[in-house]
C-alpha positions in Angstrom: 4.1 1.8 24.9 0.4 0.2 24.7 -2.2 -0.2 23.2 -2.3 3.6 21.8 1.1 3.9 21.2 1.0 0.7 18.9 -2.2 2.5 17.0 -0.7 5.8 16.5 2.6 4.2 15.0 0.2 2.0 13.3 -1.2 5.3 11.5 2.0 6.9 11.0 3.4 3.7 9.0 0.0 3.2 7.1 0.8 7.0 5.6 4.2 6.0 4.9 3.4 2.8 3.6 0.4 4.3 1.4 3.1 6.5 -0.3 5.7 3.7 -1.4 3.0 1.6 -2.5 1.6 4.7 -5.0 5.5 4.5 -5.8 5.5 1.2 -6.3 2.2 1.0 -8.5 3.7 4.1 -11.0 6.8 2.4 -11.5 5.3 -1.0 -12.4 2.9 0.7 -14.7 5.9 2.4 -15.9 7.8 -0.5 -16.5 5.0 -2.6 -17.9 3.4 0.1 -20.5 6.1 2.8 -20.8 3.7 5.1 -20.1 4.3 7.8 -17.1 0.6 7.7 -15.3 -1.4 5.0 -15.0 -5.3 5.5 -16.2 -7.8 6.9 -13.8 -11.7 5.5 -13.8 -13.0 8.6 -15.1 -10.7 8.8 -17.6 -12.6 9.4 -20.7 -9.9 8.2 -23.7 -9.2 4.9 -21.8 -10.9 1.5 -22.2 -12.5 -0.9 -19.9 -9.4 -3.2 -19.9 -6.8 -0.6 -19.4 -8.4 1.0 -16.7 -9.4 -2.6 -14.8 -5.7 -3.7 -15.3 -4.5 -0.2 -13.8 -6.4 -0.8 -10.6 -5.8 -4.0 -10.2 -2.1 -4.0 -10.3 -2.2 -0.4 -7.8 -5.0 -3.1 -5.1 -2.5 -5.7 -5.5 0.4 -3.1 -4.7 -1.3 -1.6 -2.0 -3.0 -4.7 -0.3 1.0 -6.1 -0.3 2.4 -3.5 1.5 -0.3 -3.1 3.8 -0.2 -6.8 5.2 3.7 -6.6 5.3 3.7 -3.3 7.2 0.7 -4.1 10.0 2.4 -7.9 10.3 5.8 -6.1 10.6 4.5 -3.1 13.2 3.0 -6.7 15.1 6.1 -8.4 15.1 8.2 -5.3 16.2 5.8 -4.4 19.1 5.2 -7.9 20.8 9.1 -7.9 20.9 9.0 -4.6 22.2 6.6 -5.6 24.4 6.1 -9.2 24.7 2.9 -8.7 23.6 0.7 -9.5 20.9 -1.1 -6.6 19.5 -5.3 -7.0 19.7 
């Protein structure tokens, strides 16, 4: 496999990974406000705190799924490979 190949399945789980955490992030905004988007920085109706919160909860999300999917992709290619990926 090498090197490359662990980078280029690297990118193609980041993608997939990037979209189930936006997933992720709506539904706990969902769940926690009711509402069906959460607030964007530019969005002129919405406060400091509510905007903050929104990003904060979709970093948190995203930061998560990140570290589990590059220490998963890791773990799967050193067994693959005996390896440890650099």
């Amino acid at each position: 496999m090498g090197k490359l190949g662990y980078r280029a399945i690297g990118m193609l789980l980041s993608v997939l990974a990037g979209a189930a955490a936006g997933a992720v992030s709506k539904r706990l905004w969902r769940v926690a406000t009711g509402e069906h988007d959460a607030p964007t920085a530019t969005d002129r109706e919405q406060g400091w705190g509510r905007v903050l919160v929104a990003a904060a909860i979709q970093g948190a999300v995203f930061g998560l799924v990140k570290a589990a999917t590059d220490r998963a992709g890791a773990k799967a290619y050193e067994r693959v490979t005996g390896e440890w990926p650099d």
